[in-house]
C-alpha atoms as one frame of an Amber mdcrd trajectory, in Angstrom:
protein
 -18.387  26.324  87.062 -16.652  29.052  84.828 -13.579  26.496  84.086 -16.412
  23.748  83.579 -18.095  26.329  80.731 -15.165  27.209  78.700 -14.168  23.442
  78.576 -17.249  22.266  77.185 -16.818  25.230  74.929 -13.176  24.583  73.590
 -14.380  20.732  73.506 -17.371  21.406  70.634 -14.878  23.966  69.095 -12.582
  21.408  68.785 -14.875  18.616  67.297 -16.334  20.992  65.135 -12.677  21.597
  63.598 -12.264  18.290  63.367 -15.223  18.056  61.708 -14.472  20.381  59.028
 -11.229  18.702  57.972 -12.995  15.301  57.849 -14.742  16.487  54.958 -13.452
  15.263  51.769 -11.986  18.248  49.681 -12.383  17.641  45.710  -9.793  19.409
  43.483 -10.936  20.819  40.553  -8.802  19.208  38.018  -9.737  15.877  38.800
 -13.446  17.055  37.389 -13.588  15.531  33.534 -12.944  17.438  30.327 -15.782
  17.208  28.105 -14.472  17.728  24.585 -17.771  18.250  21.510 -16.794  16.086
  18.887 -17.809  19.094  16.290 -15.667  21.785  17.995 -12.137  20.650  17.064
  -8.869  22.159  15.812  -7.233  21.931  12.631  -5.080  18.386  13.296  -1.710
  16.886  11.176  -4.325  15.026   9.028  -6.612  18.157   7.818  -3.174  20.173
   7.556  -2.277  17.550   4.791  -5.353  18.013   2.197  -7.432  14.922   4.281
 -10.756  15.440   5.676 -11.005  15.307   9.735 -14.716  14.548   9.484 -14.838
  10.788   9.068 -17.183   8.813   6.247 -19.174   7.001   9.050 -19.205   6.862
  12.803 -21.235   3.845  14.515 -21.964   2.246  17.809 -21.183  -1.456  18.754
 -21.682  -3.282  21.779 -18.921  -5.566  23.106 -18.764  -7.655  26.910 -21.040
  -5.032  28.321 -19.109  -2.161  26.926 -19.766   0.253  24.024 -17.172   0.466
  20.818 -17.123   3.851  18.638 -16.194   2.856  14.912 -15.471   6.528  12.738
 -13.998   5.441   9.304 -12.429   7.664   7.040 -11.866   6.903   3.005  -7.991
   8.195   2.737  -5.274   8.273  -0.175  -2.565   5.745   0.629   0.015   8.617
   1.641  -2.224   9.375   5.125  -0.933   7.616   7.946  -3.696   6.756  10.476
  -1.774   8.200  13.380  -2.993  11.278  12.079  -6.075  10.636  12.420  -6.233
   9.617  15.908  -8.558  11.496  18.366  -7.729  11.901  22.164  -9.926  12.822
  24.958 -12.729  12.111  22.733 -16.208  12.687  24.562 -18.740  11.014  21.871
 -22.782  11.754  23.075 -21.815  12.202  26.641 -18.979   9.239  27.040 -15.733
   9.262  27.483 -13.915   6.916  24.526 -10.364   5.909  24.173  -8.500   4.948
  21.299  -8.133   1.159  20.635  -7.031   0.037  17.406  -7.638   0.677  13.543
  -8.641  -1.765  10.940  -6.994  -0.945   7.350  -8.895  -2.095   3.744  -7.183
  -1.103   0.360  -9.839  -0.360  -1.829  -9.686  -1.411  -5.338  -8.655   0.488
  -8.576 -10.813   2.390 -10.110 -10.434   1.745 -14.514 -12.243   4.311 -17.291
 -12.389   3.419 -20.823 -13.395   5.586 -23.163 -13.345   5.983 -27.175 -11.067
   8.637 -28.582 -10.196   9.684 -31.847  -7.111  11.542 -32.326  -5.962  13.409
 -35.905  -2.360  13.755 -36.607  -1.397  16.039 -39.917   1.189  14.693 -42.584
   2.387  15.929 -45.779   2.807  14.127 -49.255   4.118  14.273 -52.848   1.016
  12.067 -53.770  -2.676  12.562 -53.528  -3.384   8.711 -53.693  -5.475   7.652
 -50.676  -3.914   4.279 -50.620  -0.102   5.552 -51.002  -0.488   7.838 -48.470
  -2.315   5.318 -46.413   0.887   2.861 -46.833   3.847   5.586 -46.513   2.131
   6.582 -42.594   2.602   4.980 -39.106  -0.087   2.239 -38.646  -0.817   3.023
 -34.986  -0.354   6.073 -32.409   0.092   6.017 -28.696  -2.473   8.447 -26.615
  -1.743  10.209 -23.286  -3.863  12.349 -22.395  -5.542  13.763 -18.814  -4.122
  10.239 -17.321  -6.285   7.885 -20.525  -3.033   6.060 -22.308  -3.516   3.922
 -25.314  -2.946   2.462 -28.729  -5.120   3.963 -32.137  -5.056   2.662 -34.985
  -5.081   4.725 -38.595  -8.178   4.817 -40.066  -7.643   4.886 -44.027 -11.135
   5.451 -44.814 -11.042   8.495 -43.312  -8.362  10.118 -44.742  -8.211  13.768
 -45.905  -6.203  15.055 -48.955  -5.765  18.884 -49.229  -4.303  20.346 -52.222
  -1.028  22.555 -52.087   0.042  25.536 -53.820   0.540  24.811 -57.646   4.019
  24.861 -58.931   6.125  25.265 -62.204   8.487  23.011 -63.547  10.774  21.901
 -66.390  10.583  18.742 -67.856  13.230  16.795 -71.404  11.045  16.387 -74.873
  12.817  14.310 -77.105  11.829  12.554 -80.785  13.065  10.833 -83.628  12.855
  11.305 -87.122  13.132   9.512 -90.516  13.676  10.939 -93.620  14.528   8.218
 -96.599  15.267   8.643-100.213  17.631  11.931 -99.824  19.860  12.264-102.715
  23.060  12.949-100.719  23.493  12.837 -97.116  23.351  16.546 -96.342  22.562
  17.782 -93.450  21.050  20.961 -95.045  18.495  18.208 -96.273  16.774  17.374
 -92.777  14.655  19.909 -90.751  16.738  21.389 -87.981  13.472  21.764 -85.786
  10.185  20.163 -85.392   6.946  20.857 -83.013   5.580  18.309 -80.900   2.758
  18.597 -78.797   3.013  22.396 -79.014   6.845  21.871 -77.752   9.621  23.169
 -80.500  12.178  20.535 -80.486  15.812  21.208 -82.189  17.761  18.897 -84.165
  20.431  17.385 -81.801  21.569  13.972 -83.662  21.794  12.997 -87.038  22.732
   9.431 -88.475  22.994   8.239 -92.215  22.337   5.021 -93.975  22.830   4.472
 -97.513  20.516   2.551 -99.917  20.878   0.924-103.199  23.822   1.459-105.590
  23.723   3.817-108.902  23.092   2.150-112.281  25.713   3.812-114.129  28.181
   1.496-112.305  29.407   4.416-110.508  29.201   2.324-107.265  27.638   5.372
-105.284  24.728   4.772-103.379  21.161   5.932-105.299  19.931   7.526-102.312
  19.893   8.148 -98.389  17.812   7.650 -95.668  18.564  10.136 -92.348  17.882
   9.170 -88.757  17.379  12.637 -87.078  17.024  12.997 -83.273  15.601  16.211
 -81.808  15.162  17.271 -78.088  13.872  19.763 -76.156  12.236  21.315 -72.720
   8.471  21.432 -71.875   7.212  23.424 -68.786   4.264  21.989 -66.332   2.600
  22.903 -63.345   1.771  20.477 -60.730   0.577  20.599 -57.334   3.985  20.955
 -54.833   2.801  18.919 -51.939  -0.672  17.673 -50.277  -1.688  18.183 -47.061
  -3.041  15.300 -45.706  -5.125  14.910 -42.215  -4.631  10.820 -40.760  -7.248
   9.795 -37.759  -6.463   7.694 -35.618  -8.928   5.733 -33.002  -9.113   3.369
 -30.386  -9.867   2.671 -27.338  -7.957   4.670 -23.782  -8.076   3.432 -20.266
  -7.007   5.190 -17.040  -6.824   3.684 -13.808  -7.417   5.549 -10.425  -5.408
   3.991  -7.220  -7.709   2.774  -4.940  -8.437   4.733  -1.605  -7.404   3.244
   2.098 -10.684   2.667   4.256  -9.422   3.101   7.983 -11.701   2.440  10.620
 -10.850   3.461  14.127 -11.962   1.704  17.048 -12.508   3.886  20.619 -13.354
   1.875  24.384 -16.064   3.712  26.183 -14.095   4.606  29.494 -15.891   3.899
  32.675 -17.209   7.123  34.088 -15.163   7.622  37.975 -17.871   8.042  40.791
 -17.541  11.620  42.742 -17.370  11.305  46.432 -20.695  12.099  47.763 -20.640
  15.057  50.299 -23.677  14.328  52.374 -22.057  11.763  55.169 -19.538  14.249
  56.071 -22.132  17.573  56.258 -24.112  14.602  58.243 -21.430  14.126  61.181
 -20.877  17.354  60.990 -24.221  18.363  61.691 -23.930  15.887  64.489 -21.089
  17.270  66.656 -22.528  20.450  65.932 -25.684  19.299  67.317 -24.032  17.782
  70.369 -21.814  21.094  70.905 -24.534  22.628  71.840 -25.941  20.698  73.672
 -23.115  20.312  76.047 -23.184  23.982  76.380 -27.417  24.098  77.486 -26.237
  21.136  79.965 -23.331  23.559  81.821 -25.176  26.401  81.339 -28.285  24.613
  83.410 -25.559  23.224  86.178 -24.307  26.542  86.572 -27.738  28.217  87.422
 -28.730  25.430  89.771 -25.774  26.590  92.313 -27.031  30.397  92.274 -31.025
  29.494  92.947 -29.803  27.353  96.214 -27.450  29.860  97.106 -30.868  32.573
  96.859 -32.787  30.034  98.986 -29.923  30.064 101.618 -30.245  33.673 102.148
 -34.173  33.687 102.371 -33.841  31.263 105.034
């Protein structure tokens, strides 16, 4: 009866073991990594000067499956590989990437009206000399806006210069008829004109008529006399001038790169439910013991008879 017991015994021990390694055993690695869209790290795109955070993120429904759009407004120089998300967990999903879809935006073109003065200097105040002697048009850059003004005349400004001293040749002719000889001692040797003193620097003779005592000298002469000399003025040396020029500037922005990346909703994997196994389990547990009541009960029926034996 003793061997009987402590076979039943190693029998349940031995189900029960086998029991236990039945059960499925679940590493934890396999569990899902749930990544928070808002908690991220600094990535190659936000390194270069781009924002991470997209423009727009939507849902779409494809076959039975959900698509996650997030577009992002970009300068040309980002490449979308940089922009690219993995193990992205969006509102409890798993999403992985798919594809982008690339749009060039157009330019963007600002006009604007600009006048632009450029400063000049002349030998003449006259608004319509100075207004001829300039450059016509002027090219603008400026802050990106390029161009083409034009001058306009009308709104020309003439500064006067310093005031300046200079020298300048008088010169004037005299007559003097009916000399009696052609001295010289007979003709001024200076005259004033216009409040300039002028000296005698040329003097020419011409003889007229003939004497009546048939002499055959001339009865008198006229002289041409020629005098010159040097005045002094003051003038203005040189006028500043201000030209404006105006027009019309444009600048023109490159247009921004709309990318739009496209993310599959991954099918969530099923966990391997643990209640079948704890269920068997349970059940060679349960039969175990009773194995051991049932040997326990065999071996006491022996002893009573053996009792009644001995009464007897």
């Amino acid at each position: 009866m003793k061997r009987s017991m402590r076979l039943c015994m190693a029998l349940c021990c031995t189900l029960a073991w086998g029991t236990a390694l039945s059960l499925p055993v679940f590493a934890e690695s396999s569990l899902p990594e749930i990544t928070l869209v808002e908690e991220y790290e600094a990535g190659p795109a936000e390194e270069e000067g781009v924002p991470l955070h997209p423009a727009d993120i939507s849902l779409a429904g494809e076959d039975g499956s959900r698509i996650l759009k997030k577009t992002y407004l970009t300068e040309a120089s980002v490449q979308p590989e940089t922009l690219v998300e993995q193990g992205l967990v969006w509102q409890g999903c798993a999403y992985e990437y798919l594809d982008v879809l690339v749009e060039q935006l157009p330019d963007t073109v600002e006009t604007k009206e600009v006048t632009q003065t450029a400063a000049a200097v002349s030998e003449s105040g006259s608004l319509a000399e100075i207004a001829a002697a300039q450059d016509q048009e002027l090219f603008y850059e400026k802050d990106g806006f390029t161009g083409t003004l034009t001058l306009d005349a009308a709104g020309i400004v003439v500064e006067e210069g310093e005031r300046e001293t200079y020298s300048y040749p008088v010169s004037d002719t005299r007559e003097y008829p009916g000399l009696a000889s052609n001295d010289p001692a007979l003709v001024p040797d200076s005259i004033l004109k216009d409040g300039v003193t002028l000296s005698l620097s040329g003097l020419r003779w011409q003889a007229e008529g003939v004497q009546p005592d048939g002499s055959g000298l001339p009865s008198s002469y006229t002289a041409e006399a020629s005098y010159s000399g040097t005045a002094q003025g003051s003038r203005t040396g040189a006028y500043h001038v201000l030209l404006p020029y105006t027009g019309q500037v444009s600048r023109t922005t490159p247009g921004q790169v709309k990318y739009t990346l496209l993310y599959g909703e991954v099918p969530p994997q099923e966990e391997p439910s643990l209640l079948p196994g704890l269920l068997l389990g349970a059940g060679f547990l349960l039969l175990g013991g009773t194995a051991v009541a049932t040997v326990a009960a065999v071996k006491r029926l022996p002893e009573k008879g053996e009792a009644r034996d001995e009464e007897e």
